[in-house]
C-alpha positions in Angstrom: 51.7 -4.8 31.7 49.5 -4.9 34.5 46.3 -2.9 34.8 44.9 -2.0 38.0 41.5 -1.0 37.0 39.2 -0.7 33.9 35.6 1.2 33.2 33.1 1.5 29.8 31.4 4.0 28.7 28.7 3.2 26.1 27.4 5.6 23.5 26.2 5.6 20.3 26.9 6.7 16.5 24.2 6.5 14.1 23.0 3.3 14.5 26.8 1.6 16.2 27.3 1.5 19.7 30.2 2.1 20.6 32.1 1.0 23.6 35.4 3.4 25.1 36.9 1.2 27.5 39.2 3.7 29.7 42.0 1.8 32.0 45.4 2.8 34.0 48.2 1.1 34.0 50.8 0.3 36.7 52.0 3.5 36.7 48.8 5.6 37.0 49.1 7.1 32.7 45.3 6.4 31.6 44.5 4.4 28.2 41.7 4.6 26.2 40.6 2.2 23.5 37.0 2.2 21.8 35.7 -0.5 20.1 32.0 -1.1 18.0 30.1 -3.9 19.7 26.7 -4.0 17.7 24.8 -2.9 15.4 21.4 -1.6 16.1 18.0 0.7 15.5 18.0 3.6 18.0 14.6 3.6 19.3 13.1 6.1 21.6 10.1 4.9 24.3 6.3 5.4 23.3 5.4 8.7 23.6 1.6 9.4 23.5 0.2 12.8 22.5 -3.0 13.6 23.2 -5.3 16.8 20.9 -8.0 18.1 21.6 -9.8 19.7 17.9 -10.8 22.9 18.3 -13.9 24.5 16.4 -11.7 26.0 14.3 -10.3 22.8 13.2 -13.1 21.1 12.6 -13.8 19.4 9.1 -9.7 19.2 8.4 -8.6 15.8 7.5 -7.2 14.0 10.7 -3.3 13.1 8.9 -3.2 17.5 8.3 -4.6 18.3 11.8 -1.7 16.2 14.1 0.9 17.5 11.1 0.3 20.7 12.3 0.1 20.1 15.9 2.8 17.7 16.1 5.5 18.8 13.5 8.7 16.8 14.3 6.4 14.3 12.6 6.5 14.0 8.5 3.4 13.8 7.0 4.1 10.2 5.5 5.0 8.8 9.2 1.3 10.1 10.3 0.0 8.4 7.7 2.0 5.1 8.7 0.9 5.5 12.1 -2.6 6.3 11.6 -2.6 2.7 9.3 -0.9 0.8 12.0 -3.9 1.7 14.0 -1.8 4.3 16.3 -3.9 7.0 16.0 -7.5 6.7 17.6 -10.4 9.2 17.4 -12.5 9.3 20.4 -11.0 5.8 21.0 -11.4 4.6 17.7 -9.1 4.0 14.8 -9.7 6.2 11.6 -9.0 7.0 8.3 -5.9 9.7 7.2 -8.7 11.4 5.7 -11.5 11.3 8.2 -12.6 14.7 8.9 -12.5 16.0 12.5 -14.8 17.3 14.7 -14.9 19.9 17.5 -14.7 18.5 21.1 -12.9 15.5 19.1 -10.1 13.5 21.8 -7.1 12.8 19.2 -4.6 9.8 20.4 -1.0 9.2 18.5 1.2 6.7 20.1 4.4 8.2 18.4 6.1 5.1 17.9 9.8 4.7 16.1 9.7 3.2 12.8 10.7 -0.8 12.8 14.5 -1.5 12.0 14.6 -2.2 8.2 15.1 -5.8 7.6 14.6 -8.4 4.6 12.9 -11.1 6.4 11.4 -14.3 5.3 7.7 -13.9 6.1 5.1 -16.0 4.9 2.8 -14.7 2.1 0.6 -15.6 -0.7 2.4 -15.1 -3.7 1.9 -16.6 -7.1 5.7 -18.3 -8.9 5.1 -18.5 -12.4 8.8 -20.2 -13.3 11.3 -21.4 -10.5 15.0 -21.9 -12.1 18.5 -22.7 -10.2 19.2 -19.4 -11.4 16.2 -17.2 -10.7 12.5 -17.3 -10.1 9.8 -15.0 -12.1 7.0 -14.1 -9.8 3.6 -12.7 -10.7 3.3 -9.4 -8.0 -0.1 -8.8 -6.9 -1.0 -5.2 -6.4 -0.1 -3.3 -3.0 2.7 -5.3 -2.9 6.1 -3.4 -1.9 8.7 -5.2 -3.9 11.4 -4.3 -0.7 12.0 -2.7 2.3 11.9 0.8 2.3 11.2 4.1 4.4 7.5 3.3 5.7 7.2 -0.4 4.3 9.6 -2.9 6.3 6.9 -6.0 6.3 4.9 -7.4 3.8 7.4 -7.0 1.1 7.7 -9.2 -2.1 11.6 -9.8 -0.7 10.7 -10.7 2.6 8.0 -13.8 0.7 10.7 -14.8 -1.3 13.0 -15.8 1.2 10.3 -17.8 2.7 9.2 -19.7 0.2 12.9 -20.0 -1.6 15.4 -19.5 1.8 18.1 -17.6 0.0 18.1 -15.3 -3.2 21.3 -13.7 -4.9 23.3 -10.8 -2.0 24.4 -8.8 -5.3 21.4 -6.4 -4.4 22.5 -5.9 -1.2 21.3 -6.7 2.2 17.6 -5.1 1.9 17.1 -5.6 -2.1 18.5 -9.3 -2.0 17.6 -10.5 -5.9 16.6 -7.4 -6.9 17.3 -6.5 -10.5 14.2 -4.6 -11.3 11.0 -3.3 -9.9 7.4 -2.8 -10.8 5.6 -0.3 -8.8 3.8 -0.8 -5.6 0.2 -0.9 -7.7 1.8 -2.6 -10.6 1.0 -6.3 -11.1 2.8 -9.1 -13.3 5.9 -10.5 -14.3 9.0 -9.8 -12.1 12.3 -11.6 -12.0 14.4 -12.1 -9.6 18.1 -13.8 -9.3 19.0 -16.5 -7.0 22.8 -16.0 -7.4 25.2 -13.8 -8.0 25.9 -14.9 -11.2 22.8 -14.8 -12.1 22.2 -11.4 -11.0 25.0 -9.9 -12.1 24.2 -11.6 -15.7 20.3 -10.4 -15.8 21.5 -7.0 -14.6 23.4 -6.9 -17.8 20.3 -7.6 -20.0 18.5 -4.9 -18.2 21.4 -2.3 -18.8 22.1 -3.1 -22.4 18.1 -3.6 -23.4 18.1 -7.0 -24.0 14.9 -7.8 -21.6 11.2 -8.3 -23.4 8.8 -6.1 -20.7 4.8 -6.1 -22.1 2.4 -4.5 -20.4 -1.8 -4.6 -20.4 -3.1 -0.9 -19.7 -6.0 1.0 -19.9 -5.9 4.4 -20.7 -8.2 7.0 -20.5 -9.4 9.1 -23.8 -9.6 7.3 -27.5 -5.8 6.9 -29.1 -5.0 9.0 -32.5 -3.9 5.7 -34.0 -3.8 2.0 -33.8 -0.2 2.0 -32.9 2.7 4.3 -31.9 5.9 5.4 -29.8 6.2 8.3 -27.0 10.0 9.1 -27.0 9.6 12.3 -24.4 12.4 12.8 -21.9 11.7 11.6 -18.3 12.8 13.5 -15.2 11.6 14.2 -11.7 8.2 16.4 -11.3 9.9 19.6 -9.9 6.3 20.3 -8.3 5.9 16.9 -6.9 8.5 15.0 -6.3 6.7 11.8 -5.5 6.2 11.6 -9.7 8.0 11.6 -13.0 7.4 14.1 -15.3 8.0 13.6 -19.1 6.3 17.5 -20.2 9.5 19.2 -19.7 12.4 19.7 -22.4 15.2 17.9 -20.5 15.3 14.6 -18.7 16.4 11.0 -19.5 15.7 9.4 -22.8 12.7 7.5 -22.8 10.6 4.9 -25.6 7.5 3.5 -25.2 5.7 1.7 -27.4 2.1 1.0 -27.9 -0.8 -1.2 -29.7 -4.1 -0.6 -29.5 -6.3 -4.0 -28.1 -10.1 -2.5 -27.6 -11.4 1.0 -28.2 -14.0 1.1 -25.3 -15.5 4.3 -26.2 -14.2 6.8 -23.4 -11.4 4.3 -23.2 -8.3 2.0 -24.5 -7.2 -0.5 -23.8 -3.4 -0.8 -25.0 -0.6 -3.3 -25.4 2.4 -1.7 -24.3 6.4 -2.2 -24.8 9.3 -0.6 -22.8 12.4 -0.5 -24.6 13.9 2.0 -21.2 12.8 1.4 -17.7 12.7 4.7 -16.5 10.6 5.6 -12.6 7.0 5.6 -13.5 7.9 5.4 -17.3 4.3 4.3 -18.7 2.2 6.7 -16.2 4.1 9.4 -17.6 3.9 8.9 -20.7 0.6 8.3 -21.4 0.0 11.1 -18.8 2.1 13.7 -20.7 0.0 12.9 -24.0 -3.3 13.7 -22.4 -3.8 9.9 -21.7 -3.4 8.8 -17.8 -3.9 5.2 -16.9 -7.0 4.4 -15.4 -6.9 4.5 -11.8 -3.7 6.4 -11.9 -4.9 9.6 -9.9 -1.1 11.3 -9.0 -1.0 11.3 -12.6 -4.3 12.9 -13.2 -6.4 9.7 -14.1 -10.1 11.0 -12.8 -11.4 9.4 -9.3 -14.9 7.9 -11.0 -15.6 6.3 -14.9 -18.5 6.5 -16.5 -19.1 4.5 -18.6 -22.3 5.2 -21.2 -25.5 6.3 -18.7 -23.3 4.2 -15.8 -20.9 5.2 -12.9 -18.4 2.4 -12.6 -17.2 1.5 -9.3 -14.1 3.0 -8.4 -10.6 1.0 -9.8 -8.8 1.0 -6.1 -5.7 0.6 -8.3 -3.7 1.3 -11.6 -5.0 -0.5 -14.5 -1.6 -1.7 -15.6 -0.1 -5.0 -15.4 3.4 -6.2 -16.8 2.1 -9.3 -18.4 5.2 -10.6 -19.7 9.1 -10.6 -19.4 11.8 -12.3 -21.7 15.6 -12.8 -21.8 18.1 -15.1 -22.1 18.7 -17.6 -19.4 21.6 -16.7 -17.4 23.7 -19.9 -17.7 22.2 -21.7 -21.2 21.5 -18.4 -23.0 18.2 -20.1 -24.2 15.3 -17.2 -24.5 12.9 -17.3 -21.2 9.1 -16.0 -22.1 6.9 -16.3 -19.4 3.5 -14.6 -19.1 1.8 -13.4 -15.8 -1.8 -14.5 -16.5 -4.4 -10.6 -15.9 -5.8 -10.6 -12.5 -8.6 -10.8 -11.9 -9.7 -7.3 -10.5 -8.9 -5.9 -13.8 -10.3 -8.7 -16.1 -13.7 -7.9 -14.0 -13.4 -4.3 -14.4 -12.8 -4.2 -18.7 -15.5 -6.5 -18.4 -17.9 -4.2 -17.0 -17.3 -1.4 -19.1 -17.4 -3.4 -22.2 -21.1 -4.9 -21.1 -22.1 -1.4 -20.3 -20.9 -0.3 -23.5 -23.2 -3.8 -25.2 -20.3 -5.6 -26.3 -21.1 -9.3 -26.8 -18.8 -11.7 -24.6 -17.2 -13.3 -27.5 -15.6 -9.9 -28.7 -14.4 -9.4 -24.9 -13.1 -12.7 -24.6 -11.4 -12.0 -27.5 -10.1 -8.9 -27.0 -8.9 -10.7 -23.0 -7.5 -14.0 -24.2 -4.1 -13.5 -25.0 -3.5 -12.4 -21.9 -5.4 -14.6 -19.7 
């Protein structure tokens, strides 16, 4: 058949382009054929917006004052953009919660957000146990386990696959390995698979129950007992949906478990087992009982300490820390027990309010070493 001419016309799809080639043939009758020819992340150019604050808007925080000007933007991407240094103040960069002034020059570059990728980047991060089958990690604090709306670098995915090249594809192309997660401000113990066997095998453990998970928290207020089980219901915070709440009637079942380790006066410190791994499972717990984990202030942990006639600095973090993990290994079946050594940030931070409280260091190292 011959054709005696052909044209494209490219547009897009969500994120395929799409490519309608239209032709004639011989005897003049059009054809039309389409075709997907890549995949990609629409992007739109830089726009840059430019407020002025008026009197009236001066003293409101900075990420509330473009939300209101600028509203196809979410709060959250101001916030992203304002800590990729987008947003400057009279020129300068500045805090989501700087407060304005009047006369005040505002700059946003509205940039799109980066295409969502795993991709091996090259980070400090701590292996406590590297198998054929799977590597346990010790996550530092801050640190976004994967890709996500808001967090495409800097995740504990994209360090893997620099330091280890491939993990298991059963979590799919962003959560490559993925089996469980600990929250961004959660350090400690995390496994991960490196095959698909393995994943699918450790997946099974996690479902049935079969996985060890101790944690190390600090809790605000003195606990009733020296030991003891919270079995509310989880579900999500009607009110907030960025938390858990487990004060309601209905919701997922839910057990935690906990020992007491030091009674710090305004404070305890507690040894904590999950036998469900529910979204924020510990911080709503303890919250729900009056108890929130230090640091922990969308759960209603207080912003300051004090500790006897002293203000403590403030904990930039949650005090909790999954200290160890064990199950069986994927391919033997022997029992795995490894133990993420407590950071350092919150070793420093008991120890302070034990010495304000006169403890001697041989009852805090005592209290400490079983988990250092």
């Amino acid at each position: 058949m011959c054709l005696k001419f052909s044209e494209e016309l490219n547009f897009t799809v969500g994120c395929v382009v799409l490519v309608k080639t239209k032709t004639r043939q011989a005897d003049g009758s059009p054809t039309l054929t389409t075709r997907a020819c890549a995949t990609f992340m629409a992007e739109s150019p830089t726009e840059q917006q430019k407020l002025t604050v008026a009197s009236i808007d001066a003293g409101r925080r900075l990420d509330l004052f473009i939300a209101e000007r600028i509203s196809e933007l979410s709060r959250t991407r101001i916030q992203e953009l304002i800590r990729e240094g987008n947003v400057r103040v009279d020129g300068r960069t500045a805090r989501a919660s700087h407060r304005i002034a009047a006369g005040e020059a505002v700059e946003v570059a509205v940039l799109p957000r980066p295409a969502l990728v795993a991709a091996p980047e090259d980070l400090p991060l701590e292996l406590l146990l590297v198998d054929d089958d799977f590597v346990i990690v010790n996550k530092p604090a801050g640190m976004v386990v994967h890709a996500g709306a808001g967090h495409a670098r800097g995740t504990l995915v994209n360090a893997l696959l620099h330091r280890l090249g491939e993990l298991s594809g059963a979590g799919g192309a962003l959560r490559p390995g993925i089996v469980h997660r600990l929250d961004r401000e959660t350090s400690g113990a995390m496994v991960v698979a490196r095959t698909d066997a393995a994943h699918e095998h450790l997946a099974e453990q996690f479902r049935s129950r079969n996985v060890r998970k101790i944690y190390l928290s600090m809790v605000h207020g003195k606990m009733p007992r020296d030991s003891g089980s919270i079995t509310l219901p989880i579900s999500r915070d009607p009110r907030r949906r960025t938390r858990m709440t487990a004060r309601g009637k209905t919701g997922r079942h839910a057990r935690t478990d906990w020992r007491v380790v030091a009674r710090l006066d305004r404070c305890t410190l507690l040894e904590v087992a999950l036998h469900t791994g529910r979204t924020h499972q510990i911080r709503a717990h303890f919250a729900a009982i009056g108890r929130p984990v230090l640091g922990d202030t969308l759960y209603g942990a207080p912003r300051d300490l004090r500790v006897g006639t002293r203000n403590l600095p403030r904990l930039e973090r949650n005090f909790l820390h999954a200290a160890r993990i064990g199950f069986s290994h994927p391919s033997s079946g022997a029992w795995v027990e490894v133990r993420a050594p407590l950071p350092n940030d919150l070793r420093v931070y008991f120890e302070q309010i034990a010495e304000n409280l006169g403890l001697q260091k041989t009852e805090i190292d005592s209290a400490l070493a079983p988990y250092l």
